[in-house]
N, C-alpha and C positions, 0 to 999 in steps of 0.2 A: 618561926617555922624552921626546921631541920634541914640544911643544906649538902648535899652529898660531893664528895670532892670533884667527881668529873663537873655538875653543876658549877662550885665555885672556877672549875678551870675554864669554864666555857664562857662565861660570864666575865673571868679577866681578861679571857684573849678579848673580849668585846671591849671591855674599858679601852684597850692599847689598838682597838681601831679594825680586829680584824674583822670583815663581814663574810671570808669565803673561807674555806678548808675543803681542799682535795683529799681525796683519800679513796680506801675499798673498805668495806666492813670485813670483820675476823673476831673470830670468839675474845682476841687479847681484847680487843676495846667498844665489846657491847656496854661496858656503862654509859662510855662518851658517846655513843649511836644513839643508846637510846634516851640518856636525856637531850641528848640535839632535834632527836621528834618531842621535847616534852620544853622548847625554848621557840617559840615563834620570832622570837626576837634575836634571837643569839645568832651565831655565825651559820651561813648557809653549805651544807655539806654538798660539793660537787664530787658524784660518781665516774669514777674514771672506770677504763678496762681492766685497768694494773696499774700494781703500786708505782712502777718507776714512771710510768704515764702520770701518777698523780706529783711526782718529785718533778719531773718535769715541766708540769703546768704551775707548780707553784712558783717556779724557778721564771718562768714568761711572765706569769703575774708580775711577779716581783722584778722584772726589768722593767716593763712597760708602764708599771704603776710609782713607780719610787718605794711603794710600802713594802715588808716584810710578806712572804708566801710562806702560806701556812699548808703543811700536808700533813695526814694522818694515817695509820698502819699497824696492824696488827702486830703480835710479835714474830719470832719465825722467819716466817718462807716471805710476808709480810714487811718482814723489816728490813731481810737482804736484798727485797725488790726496789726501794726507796734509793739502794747505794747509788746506782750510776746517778740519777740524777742530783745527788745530794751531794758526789765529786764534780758533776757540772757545775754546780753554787760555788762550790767550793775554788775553782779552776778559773772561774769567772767572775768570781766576788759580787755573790749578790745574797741579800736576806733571806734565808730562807729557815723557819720554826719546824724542825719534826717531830711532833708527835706520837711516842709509839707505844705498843702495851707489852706487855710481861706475863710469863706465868706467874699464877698467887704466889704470893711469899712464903705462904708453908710447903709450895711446892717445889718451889727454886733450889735449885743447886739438887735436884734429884733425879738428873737426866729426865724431866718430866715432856708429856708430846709438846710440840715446837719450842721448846724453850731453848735457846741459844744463850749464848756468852753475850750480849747487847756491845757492853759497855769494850771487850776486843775487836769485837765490828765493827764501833764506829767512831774508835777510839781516835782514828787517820782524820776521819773527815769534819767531825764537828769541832767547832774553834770553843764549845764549852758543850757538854754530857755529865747531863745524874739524872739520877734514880728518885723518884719520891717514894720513900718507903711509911714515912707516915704522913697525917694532912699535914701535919704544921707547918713539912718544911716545901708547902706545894707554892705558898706566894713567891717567896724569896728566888724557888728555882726557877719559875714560868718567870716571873720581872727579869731575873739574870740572863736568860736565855735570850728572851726580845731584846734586851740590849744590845748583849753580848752581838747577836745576828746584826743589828743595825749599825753598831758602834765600829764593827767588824769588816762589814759587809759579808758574811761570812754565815754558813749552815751551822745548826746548834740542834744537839737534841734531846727533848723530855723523856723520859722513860716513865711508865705509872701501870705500874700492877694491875692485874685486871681486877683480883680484891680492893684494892685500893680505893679504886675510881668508884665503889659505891660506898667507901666509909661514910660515915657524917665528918662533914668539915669541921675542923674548929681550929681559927687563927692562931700560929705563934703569941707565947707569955711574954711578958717580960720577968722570963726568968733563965736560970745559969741551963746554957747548953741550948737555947731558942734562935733561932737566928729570924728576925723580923723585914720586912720591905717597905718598900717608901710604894705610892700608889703611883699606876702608870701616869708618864706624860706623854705629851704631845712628840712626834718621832718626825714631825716634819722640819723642827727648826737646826740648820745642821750648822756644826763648828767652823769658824774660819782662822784657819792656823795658817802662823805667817814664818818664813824661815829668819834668823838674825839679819840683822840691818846688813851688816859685814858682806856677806854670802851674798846679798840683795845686789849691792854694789860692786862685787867681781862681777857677777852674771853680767850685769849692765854694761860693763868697760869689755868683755868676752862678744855682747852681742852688736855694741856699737861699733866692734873693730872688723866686723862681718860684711863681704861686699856680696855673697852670693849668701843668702841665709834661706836654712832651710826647715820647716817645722814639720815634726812629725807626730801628728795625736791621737789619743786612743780615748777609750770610756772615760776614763779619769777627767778629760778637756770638756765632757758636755754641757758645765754648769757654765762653762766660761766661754763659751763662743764668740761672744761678743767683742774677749779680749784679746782671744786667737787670733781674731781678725781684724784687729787694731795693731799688734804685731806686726802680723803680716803687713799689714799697711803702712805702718811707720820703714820697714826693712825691706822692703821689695821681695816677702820671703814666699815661696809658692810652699804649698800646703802638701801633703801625704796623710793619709787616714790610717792607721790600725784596725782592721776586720771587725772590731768592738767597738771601734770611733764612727763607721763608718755612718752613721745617723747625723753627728756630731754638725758636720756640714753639710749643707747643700753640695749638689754637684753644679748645680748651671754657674758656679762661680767661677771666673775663667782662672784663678790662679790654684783653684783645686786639682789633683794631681791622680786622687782617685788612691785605689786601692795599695797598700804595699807588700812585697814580699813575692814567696812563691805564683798566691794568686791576685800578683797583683799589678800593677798598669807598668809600659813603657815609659809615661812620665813621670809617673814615681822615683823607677830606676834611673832613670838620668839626675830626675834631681839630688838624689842620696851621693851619685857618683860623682858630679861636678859641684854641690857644694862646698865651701870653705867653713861654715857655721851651722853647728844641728841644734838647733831647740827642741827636745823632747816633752811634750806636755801630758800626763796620764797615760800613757801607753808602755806595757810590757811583752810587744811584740819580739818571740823569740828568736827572729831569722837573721841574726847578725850581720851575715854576708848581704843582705841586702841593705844596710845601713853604710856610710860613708867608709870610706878605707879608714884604715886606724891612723892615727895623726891631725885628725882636725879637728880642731876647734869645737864642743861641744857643753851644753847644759840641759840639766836635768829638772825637773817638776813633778813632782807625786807624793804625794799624799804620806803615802804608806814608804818609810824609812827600808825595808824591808827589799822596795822595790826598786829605790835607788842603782845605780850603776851597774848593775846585774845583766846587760846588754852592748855596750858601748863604752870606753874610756874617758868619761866625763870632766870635762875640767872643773865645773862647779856643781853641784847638787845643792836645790833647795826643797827642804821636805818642808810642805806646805797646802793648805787647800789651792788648787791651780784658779781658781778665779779671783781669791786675792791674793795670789804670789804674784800672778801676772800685772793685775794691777801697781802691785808696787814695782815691780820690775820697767812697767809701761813710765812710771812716774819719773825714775831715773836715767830714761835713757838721754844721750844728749840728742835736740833736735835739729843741732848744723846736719849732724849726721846725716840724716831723713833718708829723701831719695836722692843720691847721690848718684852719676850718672852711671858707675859703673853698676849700683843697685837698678836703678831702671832698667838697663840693657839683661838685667838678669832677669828681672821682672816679664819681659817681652819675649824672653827666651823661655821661660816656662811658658806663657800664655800661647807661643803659639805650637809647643809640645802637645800642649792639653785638645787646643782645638783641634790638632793634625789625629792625635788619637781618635779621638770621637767620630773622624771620618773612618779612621782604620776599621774600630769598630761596629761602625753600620755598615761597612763593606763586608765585614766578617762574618755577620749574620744574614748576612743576603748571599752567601756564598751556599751556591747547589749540593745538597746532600739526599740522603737516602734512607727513612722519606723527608724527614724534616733535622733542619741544624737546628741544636737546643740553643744555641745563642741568639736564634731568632727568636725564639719565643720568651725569652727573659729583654730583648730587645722590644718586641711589643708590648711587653706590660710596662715597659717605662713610659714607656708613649700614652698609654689612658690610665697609667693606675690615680686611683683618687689620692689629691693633695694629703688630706689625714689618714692614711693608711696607714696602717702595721703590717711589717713584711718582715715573713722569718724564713730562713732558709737551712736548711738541713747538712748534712757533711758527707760528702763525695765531689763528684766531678758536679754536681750542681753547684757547690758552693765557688766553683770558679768564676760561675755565669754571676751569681751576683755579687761577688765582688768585684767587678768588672765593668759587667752590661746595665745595673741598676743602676739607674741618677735617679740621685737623692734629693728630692724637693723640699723648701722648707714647711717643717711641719709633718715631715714622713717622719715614722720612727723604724726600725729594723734591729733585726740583731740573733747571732747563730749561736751554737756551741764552739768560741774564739778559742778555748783552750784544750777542751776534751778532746774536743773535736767527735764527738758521741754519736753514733748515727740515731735517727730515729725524733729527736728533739721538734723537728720543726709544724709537726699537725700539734703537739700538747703544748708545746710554747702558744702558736695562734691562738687555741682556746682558754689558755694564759691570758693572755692577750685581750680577748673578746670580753672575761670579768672583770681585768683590771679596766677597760677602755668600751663599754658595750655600744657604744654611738660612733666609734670608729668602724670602718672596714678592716679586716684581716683579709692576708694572702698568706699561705705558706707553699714553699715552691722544695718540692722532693724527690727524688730517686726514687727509682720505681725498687730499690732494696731496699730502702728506710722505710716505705710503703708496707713492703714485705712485712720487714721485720715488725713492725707497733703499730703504724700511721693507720692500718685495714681498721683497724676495732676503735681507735676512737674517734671514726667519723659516725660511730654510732653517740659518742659522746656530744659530737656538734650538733645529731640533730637531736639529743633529747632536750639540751637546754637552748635553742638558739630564739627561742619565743621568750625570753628571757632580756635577750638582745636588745636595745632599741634599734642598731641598724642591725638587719641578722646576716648580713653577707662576711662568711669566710668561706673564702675560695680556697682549694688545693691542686696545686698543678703539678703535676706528675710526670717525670720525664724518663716515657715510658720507652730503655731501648734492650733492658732481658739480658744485663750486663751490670757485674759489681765495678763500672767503671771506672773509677777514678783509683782502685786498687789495680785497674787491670794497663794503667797507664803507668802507677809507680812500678809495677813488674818489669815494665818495658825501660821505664827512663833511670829507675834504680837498680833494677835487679839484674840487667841485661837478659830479661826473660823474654819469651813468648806467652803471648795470651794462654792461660790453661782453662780451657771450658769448665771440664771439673769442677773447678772451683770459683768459675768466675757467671756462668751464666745462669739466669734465672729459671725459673717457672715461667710460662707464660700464663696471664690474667688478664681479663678487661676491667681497668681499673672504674672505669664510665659504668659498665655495670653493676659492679659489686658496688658503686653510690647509688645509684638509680634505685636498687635492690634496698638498699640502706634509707632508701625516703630521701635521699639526695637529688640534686641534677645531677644529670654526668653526662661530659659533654667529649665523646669522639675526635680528634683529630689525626687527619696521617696525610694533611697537604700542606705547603705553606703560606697558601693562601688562603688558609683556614684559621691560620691562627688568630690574627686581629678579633677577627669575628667572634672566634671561642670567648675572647679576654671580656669583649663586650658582652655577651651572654652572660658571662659567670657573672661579674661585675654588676650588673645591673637583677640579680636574681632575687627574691623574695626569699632563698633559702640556701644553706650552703653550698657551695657546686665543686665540683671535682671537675679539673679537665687532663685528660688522660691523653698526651701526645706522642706520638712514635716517633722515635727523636732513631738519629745515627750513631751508633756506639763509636763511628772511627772518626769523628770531629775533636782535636787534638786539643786538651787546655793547654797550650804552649807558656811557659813562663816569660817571664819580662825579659832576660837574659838567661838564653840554654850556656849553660858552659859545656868544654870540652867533652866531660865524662859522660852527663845524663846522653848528647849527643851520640857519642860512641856505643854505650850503652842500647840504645832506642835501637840505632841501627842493627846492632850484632839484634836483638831482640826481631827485628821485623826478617832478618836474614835465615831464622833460624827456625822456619817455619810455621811465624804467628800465621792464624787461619784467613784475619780479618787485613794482613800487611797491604794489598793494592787498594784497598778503601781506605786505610791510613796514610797511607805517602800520599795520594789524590786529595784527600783531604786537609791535610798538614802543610802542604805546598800551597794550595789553591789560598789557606786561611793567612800564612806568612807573606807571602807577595802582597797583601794589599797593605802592608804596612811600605811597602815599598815603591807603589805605584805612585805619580804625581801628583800632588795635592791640589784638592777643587778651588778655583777660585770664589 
């Protein structure tokens, strides 16, 4: 029987495992539409709003699931919508397959309607791009591509003529000018690269001679936890997470130190500042200045050669998979070493930073705002959110609350746009999320302008498939305060600016409505005595729920250490006729003192 090339395409992405594909239909790729209704068996086409909606979701899948996210896209208006999400893969090294269509080939290159330049588009973002201009050479480049993505972690992408995709197939010869493919494999069994013996045994004599040792991990540490904190347990070393790590660990561990960086904990910061020894395991957090002064003692762990020393002055780098580097590392070290008292006394000095925080911080969310402190409400869901959850959070002033107020339980998974920093990400990650993981619970927690901008339209996406779901609960919680805040904060603490309406204040919406309206729950809140309550409603819902809170714009993300400038800064900004300045001092003061008040017995 006669096989037509989008058929064989559809068919191989099934060999290599894929069951979902995002996308929007466009006249470039009615062949693969329509033999995807003519494959009951082949990969399931999920209908997003938009295409960057669907680069998105692939992009969640593909965190949450380990496999490759597969999206798909017209040519066009089609294929430039795919960008942002495909430099979020990109930024954040994760799998991701795009597939996109083309004008016919007799028509290309004839300024024909939507036909673009593909191949200078996406020339930046994909770690491998071609064109199948005939069948033959369709195995080689789909096999190349999945690799390439897996092998990479890295976005790749197909091109295939909208001719094309209804040729009849017919396999690479073996003959002059054919280039042929091996049939997929299995993508779950991964390489474990180990760095020279040599390199092995500096790092060891660098981390035995450490009395304060301090590790800081990112994405890269997830497969290896186990080892992190065998580490840390031989070395007295308290731990810091990278915004991409931040899954990695649990928090209720007491030598967990919590978020680093901008947004990230008080004991973080301490630990980075008075360590003698930094262990970097998978992480390429770019905030320098919050990593240890220049001069100490440091080693490196990643993977990717590329990613080596790019942050820090490292005495030894070992490029290697982090869960057997560590291991070998673990093997070598001496055990007179161990806990040595002055490693204990360090050890006990981070543990009781971390608990002292954890008070700081439930004091901080119980601190009086108007109507409600969004830290309270990322503080309540820590308290009921379910053990296997998936929790994605979005980029603004939200993204402070969870890297901060969320403990991480084991077994939760999370995770944002660490690099982009992209607004809009965290509803199409969830529903990411929800195919890779359907028996889990999602939450994605968002700004009432990430809302705006994409999040409105695909809670029509959560509710066409959520019957799909085996558990159907994906919450969105919205923190709703009619302010591009976390913009409206860098004005103040970088720009020495005053708030400018203009450009920084919303529309106002019910977002509780526009779900409701949507076939959703939506759930009101503007007390804070409300919130608990809300978490539990959504949480416990039959169908996805939105809750919609009216949070305080003038609730300060304060960093771990203000220095002089942003200080100066802030001030000259609130003196200089910000609208909202007596709700912000009232607020910023009230939320700093309680790192200062006496600790609970």
């Amino acid at each position: 029987m006669t096989q037509s090339v989008a058929d064989h395409l559809l068919r191989r992405l099934s060999q290599w495992g894929v069951t979902k594909v995002f996308g929007y239909p466009g006249d470039g790729i009615n062949g693969l539409v329509a033999q995807m209704g003519r494959l009951p068996d082949g990969p399931r086409f999920v209908q997003s709003r938009h295409e960057e909606m669907s680069a998105f979701e692939a992009v969640g899948y593909a965190k949450f699931s380990g496999e490759p996210g597969v999206c798909l896209a017209t040519g066009g208006p089609g294929a430039i919508h795919l960008l942002n999400g495909l430099y979020d893969a990109k930024l954040d090294r994760v799998p991701v397959v795009a597939v996109v269509g083309q004008a016919d080939r007799t028509a290309m290159g004839g300024s024909y309607q939507q036909e673009v330049d593909l191949h200078s588009l996406f020339k930046d973002v994909a770690a491998y791009l071609a064109t199948v201009t005939v069948p033959e050479q369709l195995p080689n480049v789909l096999d190349r591509a999945v690799r390439t993505a897996v092998g990479r972690s890295a976005p790749v992408v197909v091109i295939v003529p909208g001719d094309v995709q209804e040729l009849d197939y017919s396999p690479p010869e073996h003959a002059f000018k054919h280039v042929p493919s091996s049939a997929p494999d299995p993508l779950s069994e991964e390489s474990r690269t180990l760095p020279p013996v040599a390199a092995l045994d500096r790092a060891a004599e660098v981390v035995d001679a450490g009395e304060r040792v301090a590790l800081l991990i990112g994405q890269g540490a997830r497969g290896a936890a186990e080892e992190v904190l065998e580490l840390a347990e031989a070395t007295g070393a308290g731990i810091a997470k990278a915004l991409l790590g931040k899954d990695v660990l649990p928090d209720d561990l007491p030598h967990v130190t919590g978020s680093i960086g901008l947004l990230g904990t008080r004991p973080s910061w301490e630990l980075m500042r008075d360590c003698d020894t930094l262990v970097i395991i998978g992480s390429n957090m770019p905030y320098s200045q919050f990593l240890p002064p220049f001069g100490r003692r440091a080693v490196q762990i990643d993977a990717d050669p590329g990613s080596i020393g790019m942050r820090y002055p490292t005495e030894v780098n070992l490029v290697g998979d982090a869960k057997a580097t560590l291991r070998a590392l673990l093997e070598r070290l001496d055990p007179a070493q161990g806990l040595a008292e002055p490693r204990r006394r360090w050890r006990e000095t981070v543990e009781e930073g971390v608990a002292h925080w954890w008070e700081v911080l439930d004091a901080q969310a119980r601190v009086p705002a108007d109507p409600v402190n969004p830290m309270l409400v990322v503080h309540e869901l820590s308290l009921r959110v379910p053990d296997d959850a998936v929790v994605t959070a979005d980029s603004g002033s939200v993204t402070n609350w969870y890297a901060r107020l969320l403990r991480m339980r084991p077994g939760m998974r999370g995770s944002l746009s660490g690099t982009l920093a992209t607004m809009g990400c965290a509803v199409p990650y969830a529903i990411g999320a929800k195919f890779a993981a359907p028996d889990r619970p999602a939450v994605a927690l968002v700004g009432d302008g990430a809302m705006q901008m994409n999040g409105l339209m695909e809670l029509l996406t959560a509710r066409r498939y959520h019957e799909l779901w085996d558990d159907p609960r994906l919450v969105v919680c919205v923190l709703h305060n009619n302010d591009l805040n976390q913009v409206t904060w860098e004005l103040r603490a970088m720009g020495g600016s005053p708030k400018t309406p203009f450009s920084q204040d919303l529309p106002e919406l019910s977002y509780a409505a526009f779900a409701e309206q949507a076939g959703l729950v939506g759930i009101a809140v503007d007390r804070p005595e409300d919130v608990g309550p809300a978490w539990d409603r959504a949480l416990s819902a039959d169908r996805p729920a939105l809750i919609d809170v009216r949070c305080d714009a003038d609730v300060p993300p304060i960093p771990p250490q203000v220095d002089r400038e942003q200080l100066v800064d802030t001030v000259k900004a609130l003196l200089s006729g910000d609208p909202d300045r007596r709700g912000v001092i009232a607020r910023g003061l009230a939320a700093k003192a309680q790192e200062f008040l006496p600790r609970r017995d």
